[in-house]
The first five atom37 places (N, CA, C, CB, O) and aatype in JSON, in Angstrom:
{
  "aatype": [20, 20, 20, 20, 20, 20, 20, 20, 20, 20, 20, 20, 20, 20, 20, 20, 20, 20, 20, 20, 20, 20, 20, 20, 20, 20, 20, 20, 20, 20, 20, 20, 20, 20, 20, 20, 20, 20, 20, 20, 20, 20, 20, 20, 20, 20, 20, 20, 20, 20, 20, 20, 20, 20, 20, 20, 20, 20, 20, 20, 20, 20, 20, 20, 20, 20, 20, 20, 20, 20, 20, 20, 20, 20, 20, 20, 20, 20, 20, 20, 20, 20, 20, 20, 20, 20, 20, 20, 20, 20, 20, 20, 20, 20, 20, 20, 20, 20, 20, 20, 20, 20, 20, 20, 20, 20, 20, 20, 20, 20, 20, 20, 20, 20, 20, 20, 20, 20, 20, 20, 20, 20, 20, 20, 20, 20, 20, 20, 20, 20, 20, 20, 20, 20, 20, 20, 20, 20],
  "atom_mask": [
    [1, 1, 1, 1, 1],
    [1, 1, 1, 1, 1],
    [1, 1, 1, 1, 1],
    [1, 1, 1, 1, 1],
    [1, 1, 1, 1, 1],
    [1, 1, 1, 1, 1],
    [1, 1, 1, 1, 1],
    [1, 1, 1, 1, 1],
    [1, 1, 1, 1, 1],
    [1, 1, 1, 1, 1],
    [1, 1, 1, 1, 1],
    [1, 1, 1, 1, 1],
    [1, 1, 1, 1, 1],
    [1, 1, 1, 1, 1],
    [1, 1, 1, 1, 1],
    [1, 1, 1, 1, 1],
    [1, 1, 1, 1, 1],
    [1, 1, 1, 1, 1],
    [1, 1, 1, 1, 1],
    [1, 1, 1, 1, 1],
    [1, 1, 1, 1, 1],
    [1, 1, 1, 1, 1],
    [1, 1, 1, 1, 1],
    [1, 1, 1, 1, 1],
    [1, 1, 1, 1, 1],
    [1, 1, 1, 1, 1],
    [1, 1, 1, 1, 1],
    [1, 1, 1, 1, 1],
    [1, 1, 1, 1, 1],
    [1, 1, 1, 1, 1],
    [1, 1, 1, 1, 1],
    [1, 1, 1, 1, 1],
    [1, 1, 1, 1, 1],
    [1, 1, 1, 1, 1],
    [1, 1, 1, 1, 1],
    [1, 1, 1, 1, 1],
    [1, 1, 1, 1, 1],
    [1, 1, 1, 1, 1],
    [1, 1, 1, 1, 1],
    [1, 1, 1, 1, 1],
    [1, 1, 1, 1, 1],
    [1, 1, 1, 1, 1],
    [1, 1, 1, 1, 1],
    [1, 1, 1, 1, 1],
    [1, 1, 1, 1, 1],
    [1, 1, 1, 1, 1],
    [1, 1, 1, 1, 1],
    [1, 1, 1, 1, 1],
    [1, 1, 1, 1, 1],
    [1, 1, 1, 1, 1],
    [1, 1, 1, 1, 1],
    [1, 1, 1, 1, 1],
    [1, 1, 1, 1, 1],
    [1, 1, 1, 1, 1],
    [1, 1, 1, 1, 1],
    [1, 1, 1, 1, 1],
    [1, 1, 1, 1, 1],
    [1, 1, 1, 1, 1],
    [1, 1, 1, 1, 1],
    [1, 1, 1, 1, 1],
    [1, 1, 1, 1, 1],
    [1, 1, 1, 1, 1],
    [1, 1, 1, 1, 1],
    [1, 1, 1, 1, 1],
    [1, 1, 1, 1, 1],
    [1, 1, 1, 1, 1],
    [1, 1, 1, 1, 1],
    [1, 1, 1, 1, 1],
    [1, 1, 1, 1, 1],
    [1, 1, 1, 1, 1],
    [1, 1, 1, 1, 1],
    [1, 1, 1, 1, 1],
    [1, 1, 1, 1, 1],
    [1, 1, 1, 1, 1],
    [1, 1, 1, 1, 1],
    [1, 1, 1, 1, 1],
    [1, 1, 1, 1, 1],
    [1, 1, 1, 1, 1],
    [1, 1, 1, 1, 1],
    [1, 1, 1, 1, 1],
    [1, 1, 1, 1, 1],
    [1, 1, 1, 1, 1],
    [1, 1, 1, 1, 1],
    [1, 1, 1, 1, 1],
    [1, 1, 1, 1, 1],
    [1, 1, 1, 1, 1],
    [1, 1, 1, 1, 1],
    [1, 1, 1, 1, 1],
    [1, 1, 1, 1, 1],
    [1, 1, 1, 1, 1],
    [1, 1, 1, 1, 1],
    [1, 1, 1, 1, 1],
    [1, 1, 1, 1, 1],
    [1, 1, 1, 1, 1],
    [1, 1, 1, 1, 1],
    [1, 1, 1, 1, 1],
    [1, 1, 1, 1, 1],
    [1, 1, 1, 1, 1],
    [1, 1, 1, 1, 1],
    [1, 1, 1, 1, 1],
    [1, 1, 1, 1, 1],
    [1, 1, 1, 1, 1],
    [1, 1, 1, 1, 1],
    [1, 1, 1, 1, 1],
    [1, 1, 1, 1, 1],
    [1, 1, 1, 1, 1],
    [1, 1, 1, 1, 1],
    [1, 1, 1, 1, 1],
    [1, 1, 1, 1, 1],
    [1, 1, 1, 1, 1],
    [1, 1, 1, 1, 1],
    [1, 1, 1, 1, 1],
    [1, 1, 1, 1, 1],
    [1, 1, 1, 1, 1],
    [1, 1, 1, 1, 1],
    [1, 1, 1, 1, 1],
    [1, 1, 1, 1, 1],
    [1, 1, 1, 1, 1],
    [1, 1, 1, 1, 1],
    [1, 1, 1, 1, 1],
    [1, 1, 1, 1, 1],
    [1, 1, 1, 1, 1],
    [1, 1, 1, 1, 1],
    [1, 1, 1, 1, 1],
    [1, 1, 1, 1, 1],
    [1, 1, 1, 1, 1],
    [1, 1, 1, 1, 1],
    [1, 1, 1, 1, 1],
    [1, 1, 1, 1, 1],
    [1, 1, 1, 1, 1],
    [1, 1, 1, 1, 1],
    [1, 1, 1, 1, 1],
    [1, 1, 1, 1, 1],
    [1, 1, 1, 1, 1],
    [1, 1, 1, 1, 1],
    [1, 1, 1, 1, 1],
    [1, 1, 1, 1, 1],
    [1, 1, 1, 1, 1]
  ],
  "atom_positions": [
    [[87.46, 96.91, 131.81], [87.74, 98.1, 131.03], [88.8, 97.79, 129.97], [88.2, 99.24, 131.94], [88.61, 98.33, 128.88]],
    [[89.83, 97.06, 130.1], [90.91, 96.9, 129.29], [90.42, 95.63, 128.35], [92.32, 96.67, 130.19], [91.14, 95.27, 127.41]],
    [[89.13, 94.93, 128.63], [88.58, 94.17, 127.34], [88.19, 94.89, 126.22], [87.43, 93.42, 127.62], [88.49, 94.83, 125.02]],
    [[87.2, 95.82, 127.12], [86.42, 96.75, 125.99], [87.28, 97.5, 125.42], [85.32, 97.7, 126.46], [86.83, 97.86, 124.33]],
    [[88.22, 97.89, 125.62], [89.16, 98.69, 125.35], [90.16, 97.75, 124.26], [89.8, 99.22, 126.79], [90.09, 98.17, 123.11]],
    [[90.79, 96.93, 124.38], [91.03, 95.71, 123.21], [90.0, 95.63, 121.96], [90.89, 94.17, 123.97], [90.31, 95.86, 120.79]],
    [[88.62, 95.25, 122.47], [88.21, 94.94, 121.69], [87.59, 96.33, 120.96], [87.55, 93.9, 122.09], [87.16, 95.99, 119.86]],
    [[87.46, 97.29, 121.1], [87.31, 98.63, 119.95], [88.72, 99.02, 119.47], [86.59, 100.17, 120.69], [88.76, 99.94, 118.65]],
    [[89.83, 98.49, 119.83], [90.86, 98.8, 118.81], [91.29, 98.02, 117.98], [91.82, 99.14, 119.24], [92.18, 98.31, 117.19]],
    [[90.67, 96.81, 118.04], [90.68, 95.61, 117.34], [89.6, 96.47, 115.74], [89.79, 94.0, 118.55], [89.94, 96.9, 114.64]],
    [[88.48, 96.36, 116.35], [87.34, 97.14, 115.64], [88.01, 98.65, 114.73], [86.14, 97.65, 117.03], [87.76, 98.87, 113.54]],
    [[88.63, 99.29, 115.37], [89.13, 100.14, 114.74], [90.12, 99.73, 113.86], [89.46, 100.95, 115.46], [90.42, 100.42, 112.88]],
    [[90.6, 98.79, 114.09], [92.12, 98.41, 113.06], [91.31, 98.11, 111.95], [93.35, 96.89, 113.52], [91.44, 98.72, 110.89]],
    [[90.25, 96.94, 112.16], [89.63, 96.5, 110.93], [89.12, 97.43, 110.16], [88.68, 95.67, 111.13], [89.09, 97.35, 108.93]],
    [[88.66, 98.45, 110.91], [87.95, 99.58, 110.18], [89.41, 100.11, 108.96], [87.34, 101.04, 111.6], [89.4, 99.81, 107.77]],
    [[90.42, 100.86, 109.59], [91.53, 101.39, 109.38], [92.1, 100.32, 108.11], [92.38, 101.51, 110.82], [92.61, 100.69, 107.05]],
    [[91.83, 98.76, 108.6], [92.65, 98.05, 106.88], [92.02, 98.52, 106.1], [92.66, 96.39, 106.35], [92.54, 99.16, 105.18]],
    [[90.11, 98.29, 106.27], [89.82, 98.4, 105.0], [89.93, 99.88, 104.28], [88.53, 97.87, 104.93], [90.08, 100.13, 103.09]],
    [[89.8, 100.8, 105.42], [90.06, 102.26, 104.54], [91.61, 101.93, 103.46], [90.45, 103.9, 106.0], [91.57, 102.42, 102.34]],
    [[92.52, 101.35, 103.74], [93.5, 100.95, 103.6], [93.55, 100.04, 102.28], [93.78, 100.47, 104.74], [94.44, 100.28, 101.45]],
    [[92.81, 99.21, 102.1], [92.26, 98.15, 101.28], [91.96, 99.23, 99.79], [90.67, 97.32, 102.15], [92.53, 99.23, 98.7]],
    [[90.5, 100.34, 100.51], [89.95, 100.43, 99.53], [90.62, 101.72, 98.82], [88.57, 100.4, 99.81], [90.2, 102.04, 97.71]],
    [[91.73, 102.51, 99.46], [92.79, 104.04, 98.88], [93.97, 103.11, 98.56], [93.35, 105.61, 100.35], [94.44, 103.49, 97.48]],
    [[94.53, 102.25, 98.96], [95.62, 102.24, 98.67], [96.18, 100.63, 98.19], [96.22, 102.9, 99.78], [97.19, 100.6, 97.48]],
    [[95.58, 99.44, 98.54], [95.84, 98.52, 98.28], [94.94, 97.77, 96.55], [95.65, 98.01, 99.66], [95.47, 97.26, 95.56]],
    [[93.74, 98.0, 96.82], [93.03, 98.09, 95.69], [92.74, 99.03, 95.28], [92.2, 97.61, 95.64], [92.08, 98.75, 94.28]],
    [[92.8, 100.25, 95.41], [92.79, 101.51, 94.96], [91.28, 101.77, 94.15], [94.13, 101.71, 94.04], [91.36, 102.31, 93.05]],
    [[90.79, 101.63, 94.34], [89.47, 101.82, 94.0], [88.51, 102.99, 94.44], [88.95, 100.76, 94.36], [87.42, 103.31, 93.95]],
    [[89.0, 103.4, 95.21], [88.34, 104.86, 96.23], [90.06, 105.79, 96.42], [87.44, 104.09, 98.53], [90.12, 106.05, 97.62]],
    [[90.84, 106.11, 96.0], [92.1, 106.52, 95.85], [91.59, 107.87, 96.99], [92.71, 106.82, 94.03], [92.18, 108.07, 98.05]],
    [[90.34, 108.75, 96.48], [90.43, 110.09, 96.84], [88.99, 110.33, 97.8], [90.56, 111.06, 95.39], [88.23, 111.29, 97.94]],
    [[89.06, 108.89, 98.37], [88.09, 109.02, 99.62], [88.01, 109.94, 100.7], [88.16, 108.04, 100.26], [89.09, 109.89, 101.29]],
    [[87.26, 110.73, 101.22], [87.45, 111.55, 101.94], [86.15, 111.46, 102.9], [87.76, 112.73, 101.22], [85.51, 112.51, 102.92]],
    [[85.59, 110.35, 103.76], [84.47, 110.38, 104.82], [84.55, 110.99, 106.17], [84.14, 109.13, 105.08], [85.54, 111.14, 106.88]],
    [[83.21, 111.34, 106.41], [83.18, 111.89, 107.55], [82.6, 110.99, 108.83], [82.48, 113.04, 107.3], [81.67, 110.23, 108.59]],
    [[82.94, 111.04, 109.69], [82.63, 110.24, 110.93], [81.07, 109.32, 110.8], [82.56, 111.43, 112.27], [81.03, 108.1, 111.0]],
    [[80.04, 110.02, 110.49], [78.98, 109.7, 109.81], [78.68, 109.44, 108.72], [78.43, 110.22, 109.91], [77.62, 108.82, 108.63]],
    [[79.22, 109.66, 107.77], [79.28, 108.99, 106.21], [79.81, 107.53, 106.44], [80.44, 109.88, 105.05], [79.57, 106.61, 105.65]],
    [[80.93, 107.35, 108.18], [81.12, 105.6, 107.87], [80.58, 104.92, 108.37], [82.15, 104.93, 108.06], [80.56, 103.69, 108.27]],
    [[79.91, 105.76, 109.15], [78.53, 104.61, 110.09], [77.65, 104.58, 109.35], [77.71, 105.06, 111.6], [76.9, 103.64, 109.63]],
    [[77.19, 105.36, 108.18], [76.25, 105.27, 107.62], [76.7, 104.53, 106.2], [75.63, 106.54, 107.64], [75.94, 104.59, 105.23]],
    [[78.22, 103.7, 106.1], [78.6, 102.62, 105.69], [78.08, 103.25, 103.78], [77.73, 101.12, 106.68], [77.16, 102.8, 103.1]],
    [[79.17, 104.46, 103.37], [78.56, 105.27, 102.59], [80.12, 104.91, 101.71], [77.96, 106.95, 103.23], [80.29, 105.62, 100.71]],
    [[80.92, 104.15, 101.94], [82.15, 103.48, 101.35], [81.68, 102.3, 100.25], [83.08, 102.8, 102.64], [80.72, 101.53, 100.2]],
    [[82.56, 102.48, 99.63], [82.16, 101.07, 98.55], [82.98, 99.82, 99.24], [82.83, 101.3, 96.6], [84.07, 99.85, 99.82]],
    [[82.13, 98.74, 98.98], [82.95, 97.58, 99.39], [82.65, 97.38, 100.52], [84.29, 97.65, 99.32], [82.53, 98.41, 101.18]],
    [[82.33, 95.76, 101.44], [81.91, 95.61, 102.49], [82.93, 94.61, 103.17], [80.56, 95.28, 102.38], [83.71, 93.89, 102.53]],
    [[82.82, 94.66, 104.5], [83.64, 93.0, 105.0], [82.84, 92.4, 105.72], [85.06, 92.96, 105.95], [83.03, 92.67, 106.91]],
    [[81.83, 91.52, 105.51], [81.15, 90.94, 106.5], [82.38, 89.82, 106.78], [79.53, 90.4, 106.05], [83.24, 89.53, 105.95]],
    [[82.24, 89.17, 108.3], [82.43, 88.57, 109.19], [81.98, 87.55, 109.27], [82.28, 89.02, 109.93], [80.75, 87.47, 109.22]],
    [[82.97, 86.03, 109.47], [81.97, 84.89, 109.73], [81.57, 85.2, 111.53], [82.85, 83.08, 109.35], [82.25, 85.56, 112.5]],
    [[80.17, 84.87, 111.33], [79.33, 84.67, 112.66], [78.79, 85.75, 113.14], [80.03, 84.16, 113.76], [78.49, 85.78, 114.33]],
    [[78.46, 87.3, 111.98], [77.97, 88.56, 112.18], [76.71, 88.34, 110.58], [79.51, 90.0, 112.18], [76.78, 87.59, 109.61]],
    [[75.7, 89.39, 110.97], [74.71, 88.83, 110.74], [74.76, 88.33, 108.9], [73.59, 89.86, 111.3], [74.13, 87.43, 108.34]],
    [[75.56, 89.11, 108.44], [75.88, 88.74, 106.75], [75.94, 87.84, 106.75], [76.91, 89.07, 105.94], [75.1, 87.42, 105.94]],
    [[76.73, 86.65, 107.4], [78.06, 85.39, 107.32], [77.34, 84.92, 109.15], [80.56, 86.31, 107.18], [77.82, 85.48, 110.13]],
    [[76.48, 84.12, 109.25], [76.38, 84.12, 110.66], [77.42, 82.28, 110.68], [74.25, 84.25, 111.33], [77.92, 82.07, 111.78]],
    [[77.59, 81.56, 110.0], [78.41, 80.64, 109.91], [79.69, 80.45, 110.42], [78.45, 80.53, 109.0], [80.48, 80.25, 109.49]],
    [[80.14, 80.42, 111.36], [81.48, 80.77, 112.25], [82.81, 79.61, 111.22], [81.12, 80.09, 114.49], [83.98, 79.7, 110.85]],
    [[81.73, 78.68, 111.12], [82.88, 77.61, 110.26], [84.08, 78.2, 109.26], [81.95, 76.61, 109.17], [85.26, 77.84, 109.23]],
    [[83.42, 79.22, 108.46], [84.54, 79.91, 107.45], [85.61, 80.02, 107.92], [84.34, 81.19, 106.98], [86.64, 79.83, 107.28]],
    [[85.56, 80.39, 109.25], [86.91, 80.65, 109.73], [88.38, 80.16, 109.85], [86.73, 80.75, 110.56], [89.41, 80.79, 110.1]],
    [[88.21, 79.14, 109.65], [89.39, 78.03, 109.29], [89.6, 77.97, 107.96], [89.08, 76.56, 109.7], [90.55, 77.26, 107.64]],
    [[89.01, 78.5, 107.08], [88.95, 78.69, 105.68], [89.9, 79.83, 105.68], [87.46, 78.95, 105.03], [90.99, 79.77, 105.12]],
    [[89.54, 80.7, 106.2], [90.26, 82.23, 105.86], [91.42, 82.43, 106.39], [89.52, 83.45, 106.33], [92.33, 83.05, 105.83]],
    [[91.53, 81.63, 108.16], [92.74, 81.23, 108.66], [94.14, 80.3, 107.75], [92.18, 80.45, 109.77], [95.35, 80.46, 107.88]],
    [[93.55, 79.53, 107.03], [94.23, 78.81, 106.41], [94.72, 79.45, 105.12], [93.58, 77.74, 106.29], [95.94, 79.5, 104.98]],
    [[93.82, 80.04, 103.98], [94.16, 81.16, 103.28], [95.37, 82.12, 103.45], [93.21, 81.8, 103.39], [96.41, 82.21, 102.79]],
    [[94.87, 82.86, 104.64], [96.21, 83.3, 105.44], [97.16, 83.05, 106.2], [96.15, 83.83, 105.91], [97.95, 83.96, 106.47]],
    [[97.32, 81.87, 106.7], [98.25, 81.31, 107.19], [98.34, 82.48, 108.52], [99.5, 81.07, 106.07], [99.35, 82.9, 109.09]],
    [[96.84, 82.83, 108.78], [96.76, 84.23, 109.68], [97.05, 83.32, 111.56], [94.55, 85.3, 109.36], [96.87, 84.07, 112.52]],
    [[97.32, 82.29, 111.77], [97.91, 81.38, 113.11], [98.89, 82.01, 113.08], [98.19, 79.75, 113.15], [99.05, 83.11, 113.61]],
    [[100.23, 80.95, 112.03], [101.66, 81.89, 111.87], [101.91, 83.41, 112.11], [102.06, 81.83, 110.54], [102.66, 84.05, 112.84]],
    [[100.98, 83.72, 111.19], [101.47, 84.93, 111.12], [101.25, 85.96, 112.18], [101.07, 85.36, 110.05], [102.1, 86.81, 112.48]],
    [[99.95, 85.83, 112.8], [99.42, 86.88, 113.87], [99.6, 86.54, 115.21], [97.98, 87.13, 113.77], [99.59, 87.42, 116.07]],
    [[99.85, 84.87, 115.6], [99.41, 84.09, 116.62], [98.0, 84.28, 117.31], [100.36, 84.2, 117.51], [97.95, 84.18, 118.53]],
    [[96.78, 84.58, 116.53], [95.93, 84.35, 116.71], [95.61, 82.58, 116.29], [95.38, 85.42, 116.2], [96.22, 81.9, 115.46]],
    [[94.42, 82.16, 117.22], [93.49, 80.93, 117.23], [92.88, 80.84, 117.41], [93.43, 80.19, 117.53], [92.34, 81.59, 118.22]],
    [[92.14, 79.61, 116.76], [90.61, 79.15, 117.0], [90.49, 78.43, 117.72], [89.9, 78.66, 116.15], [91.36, 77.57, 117.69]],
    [[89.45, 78.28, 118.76], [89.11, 77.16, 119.31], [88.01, 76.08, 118.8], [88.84, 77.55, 120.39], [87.53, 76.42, 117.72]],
    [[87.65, 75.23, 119.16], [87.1, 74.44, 118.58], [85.67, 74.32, 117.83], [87.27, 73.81, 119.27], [85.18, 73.5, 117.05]],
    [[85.15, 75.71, 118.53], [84.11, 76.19, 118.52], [83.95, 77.79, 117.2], [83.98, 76.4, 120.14], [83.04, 78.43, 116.66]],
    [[85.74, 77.75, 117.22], [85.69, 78.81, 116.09], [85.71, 80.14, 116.39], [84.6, 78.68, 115.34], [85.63, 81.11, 115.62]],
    [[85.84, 80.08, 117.97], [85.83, 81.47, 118.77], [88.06, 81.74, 118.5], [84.96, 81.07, 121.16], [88.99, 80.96, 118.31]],
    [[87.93, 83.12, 118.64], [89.41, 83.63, 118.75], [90.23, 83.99, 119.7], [89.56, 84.49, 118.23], [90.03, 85.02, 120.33]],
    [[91.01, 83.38, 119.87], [92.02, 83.82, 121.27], [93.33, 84.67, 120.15], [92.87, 81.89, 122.52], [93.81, 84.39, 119.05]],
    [[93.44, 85.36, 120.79], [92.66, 86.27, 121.97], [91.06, 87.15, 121.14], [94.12, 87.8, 122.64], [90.79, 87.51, 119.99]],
    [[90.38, 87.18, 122.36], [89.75, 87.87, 122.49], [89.06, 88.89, 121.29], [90.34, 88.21, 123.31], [88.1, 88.83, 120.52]],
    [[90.13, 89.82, 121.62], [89.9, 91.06, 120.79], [90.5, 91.19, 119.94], [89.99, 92.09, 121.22], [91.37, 92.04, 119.76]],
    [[89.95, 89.91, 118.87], [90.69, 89.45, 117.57], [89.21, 90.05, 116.37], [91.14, 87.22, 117.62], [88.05, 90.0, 116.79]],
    [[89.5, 90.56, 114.98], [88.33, 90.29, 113.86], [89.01, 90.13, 113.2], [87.31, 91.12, 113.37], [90.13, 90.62, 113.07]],
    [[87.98, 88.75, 112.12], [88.53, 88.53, 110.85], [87.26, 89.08, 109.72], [88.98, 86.82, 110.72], [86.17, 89.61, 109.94]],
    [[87.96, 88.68, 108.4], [86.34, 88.86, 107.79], [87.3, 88.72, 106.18], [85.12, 90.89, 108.27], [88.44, 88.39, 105.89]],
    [[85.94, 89.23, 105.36], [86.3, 89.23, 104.29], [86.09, 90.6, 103.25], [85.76, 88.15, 103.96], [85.08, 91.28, 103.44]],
    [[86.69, 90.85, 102.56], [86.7, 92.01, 101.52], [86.15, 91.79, 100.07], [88.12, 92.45, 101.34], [86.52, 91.01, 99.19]],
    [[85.22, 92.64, 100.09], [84.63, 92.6, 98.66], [84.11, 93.63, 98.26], [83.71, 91.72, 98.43], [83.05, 94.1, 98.68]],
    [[85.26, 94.37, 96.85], [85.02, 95.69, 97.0], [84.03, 96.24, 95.58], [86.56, 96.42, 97.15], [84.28, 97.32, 95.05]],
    [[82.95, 95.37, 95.12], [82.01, 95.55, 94.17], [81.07, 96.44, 94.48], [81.45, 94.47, 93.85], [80.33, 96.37, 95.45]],
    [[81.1, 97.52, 93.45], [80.2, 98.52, 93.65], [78.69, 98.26, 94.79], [79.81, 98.83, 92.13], [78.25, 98.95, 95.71]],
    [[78.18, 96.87, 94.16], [77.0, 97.04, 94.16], [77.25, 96.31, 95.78], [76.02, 96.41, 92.81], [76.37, 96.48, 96.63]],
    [[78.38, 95.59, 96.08], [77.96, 94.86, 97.37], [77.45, 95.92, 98.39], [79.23, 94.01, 98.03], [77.74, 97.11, 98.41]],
    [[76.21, 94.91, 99.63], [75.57, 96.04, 100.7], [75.53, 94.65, 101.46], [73.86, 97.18, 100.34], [75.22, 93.51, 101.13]],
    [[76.02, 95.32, 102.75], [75.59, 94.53, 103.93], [74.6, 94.14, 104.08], [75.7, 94.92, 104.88], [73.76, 95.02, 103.86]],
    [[74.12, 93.05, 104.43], [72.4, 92.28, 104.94], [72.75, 91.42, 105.52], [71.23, 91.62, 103.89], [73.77, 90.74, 105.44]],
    [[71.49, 91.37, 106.47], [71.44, 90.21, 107.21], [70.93, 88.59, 107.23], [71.0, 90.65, 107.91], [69.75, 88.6, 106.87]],
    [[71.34, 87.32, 107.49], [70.78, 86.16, 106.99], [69.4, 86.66, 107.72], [71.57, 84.58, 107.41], [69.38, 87.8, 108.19]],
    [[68.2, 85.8, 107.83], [67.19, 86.25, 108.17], [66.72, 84.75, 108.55], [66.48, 87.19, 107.16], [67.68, 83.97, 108.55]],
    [[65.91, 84.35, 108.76], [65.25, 82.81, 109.21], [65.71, 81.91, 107.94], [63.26, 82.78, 109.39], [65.69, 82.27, 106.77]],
    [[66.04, 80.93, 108.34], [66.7, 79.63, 107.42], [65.84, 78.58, 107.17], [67.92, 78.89, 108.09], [65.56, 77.81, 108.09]],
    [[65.31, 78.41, 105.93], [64.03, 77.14, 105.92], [65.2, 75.66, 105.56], [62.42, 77.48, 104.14], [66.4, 75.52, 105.34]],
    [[64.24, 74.95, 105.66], [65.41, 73.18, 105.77], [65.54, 73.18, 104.28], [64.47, 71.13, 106.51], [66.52, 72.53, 103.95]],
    [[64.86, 73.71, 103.23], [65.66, 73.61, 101.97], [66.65, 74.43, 101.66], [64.97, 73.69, 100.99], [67.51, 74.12, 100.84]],
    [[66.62, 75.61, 102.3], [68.24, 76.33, 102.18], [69.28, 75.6, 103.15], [68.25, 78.11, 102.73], [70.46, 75.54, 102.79]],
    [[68.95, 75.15, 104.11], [70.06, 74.45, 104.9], [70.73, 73.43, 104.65], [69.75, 74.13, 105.86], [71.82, 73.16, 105.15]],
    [[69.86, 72.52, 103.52], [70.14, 70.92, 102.49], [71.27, 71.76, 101.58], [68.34, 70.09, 101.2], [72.5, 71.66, 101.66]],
    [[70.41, 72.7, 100.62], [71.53, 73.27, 99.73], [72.53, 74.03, 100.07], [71.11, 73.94, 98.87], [73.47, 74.14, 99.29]],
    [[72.55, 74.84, 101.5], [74.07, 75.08, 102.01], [74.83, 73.95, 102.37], [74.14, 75.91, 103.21], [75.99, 73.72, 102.01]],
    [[74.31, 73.47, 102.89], [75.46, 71.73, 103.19], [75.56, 70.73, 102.25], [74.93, 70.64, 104.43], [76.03, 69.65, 102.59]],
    [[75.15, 70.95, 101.06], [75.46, 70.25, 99.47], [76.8, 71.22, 99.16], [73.89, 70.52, 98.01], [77.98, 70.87, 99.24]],
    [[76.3, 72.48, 98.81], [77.02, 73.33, 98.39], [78.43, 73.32, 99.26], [76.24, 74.53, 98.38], [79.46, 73.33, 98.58]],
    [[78.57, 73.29, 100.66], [79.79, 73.38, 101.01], [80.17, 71.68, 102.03], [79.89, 75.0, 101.88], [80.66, 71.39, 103.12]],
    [[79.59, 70.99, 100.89], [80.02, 69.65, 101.32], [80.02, 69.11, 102.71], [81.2, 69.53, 100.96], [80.88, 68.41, 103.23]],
    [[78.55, 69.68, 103.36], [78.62, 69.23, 104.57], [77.63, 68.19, 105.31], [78.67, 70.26, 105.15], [76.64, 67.91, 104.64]],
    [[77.72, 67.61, 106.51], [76.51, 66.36, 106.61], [75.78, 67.58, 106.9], [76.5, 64.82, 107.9], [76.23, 68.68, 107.23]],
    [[74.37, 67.16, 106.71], [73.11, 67.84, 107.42], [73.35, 68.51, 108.08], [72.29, 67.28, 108.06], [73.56, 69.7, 107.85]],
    [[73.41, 67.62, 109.75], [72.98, 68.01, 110.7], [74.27, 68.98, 111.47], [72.41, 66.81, 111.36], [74.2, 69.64, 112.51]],
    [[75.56, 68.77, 110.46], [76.77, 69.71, 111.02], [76.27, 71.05, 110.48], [78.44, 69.32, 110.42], [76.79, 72.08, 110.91]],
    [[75.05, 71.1, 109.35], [75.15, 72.64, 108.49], [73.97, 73.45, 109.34], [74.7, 72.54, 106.44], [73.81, 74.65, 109.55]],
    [[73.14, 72.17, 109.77], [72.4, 72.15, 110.99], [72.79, 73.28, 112.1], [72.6, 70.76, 111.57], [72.33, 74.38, 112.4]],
    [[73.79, 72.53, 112.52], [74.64, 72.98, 113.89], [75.24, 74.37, 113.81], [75.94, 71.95, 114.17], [75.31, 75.15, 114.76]],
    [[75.79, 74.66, 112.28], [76.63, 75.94, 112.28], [75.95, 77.1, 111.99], [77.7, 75.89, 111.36], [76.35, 78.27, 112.04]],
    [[74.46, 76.48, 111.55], [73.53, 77.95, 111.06], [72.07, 77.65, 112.69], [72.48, 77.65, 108.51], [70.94, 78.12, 112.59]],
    [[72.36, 77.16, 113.45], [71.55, 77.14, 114.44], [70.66, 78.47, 115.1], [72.34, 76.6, 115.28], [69.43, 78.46, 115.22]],
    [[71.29, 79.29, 115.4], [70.65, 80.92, 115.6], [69.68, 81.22, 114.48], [71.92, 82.21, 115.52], [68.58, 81.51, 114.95]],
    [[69.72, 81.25, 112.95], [69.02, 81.11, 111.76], [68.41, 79.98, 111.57], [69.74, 81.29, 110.77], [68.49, 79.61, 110.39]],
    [[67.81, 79.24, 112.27], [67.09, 78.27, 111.34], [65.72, 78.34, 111.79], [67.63, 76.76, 111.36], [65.51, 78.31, 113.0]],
    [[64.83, 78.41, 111.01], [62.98, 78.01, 111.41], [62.75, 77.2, 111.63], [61.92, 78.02, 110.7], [62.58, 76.32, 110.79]],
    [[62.58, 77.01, 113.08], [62.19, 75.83, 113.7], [61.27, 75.96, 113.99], [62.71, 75.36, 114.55], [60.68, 75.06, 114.58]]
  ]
}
């Protein structure tokens, strides 16, 4: 009970930055006013997909964004080797508050998108292989 319970206030915080993000830090929605269902129905501008949720299913970013933020120091959150977070009932993600961005999901991965994701982010094959594994058409 006290996992699940961690981990939806974790969920709620993230929720709570970005309301935060998008009235007051980037101010871009200043005079937002949603209703419980207007945010499930994700009726806000601006999205945060997540590495390793279905936008971003790539867990690797995460040391990217950790490092960016210096979010170890600062939070004492970590990764393990695998890119999972201790603790637990940790989310990270990213903010991007362009009109037009909309959540989607990766969908099946053919071996020529998987060559040009691991060109593109300088990786061997079979590691870009490894990190998009759940997505790939096999």
């Amino acid at each position: 009970m006290l996992k699940a319970l961690a981990d939806r206030l974790a969920e709620a915080f993230a929720e709570r930055m970005h309301l935060h993000v998008r009235k007051e830090l980037w101010g871009y929605a200043p005079d937002e006013q949603l209703t419980n269902e207007a945010l499930i129905k994700e009726e806000y501008r601006g999205i945060r997909p997540a590495p390793g949720y279905p936008a971003c299913p790539d867990h690797s970013l995460k040391p990217v964004l950790f490092n960016l933020l210096d979010a170890t120091h600062r939070t004492g959150i970590t990764l393990t080797e695998s890119f999972a977070m201790l603790p637990t009932a940790a989310v990270s993600g990213f903010y991007f508050g362009h009109p037009q961005a909309e959540y989607f999901g990766v969908a099946r991965i053919g071996e020529d998108q998987v060559a040009d994701y691991a060109e593109r982010r300088g990786l061997e094959l079979d590691k870009a292989r490894q990190y998009l594994r759940p997505n790939l058409n096999e």
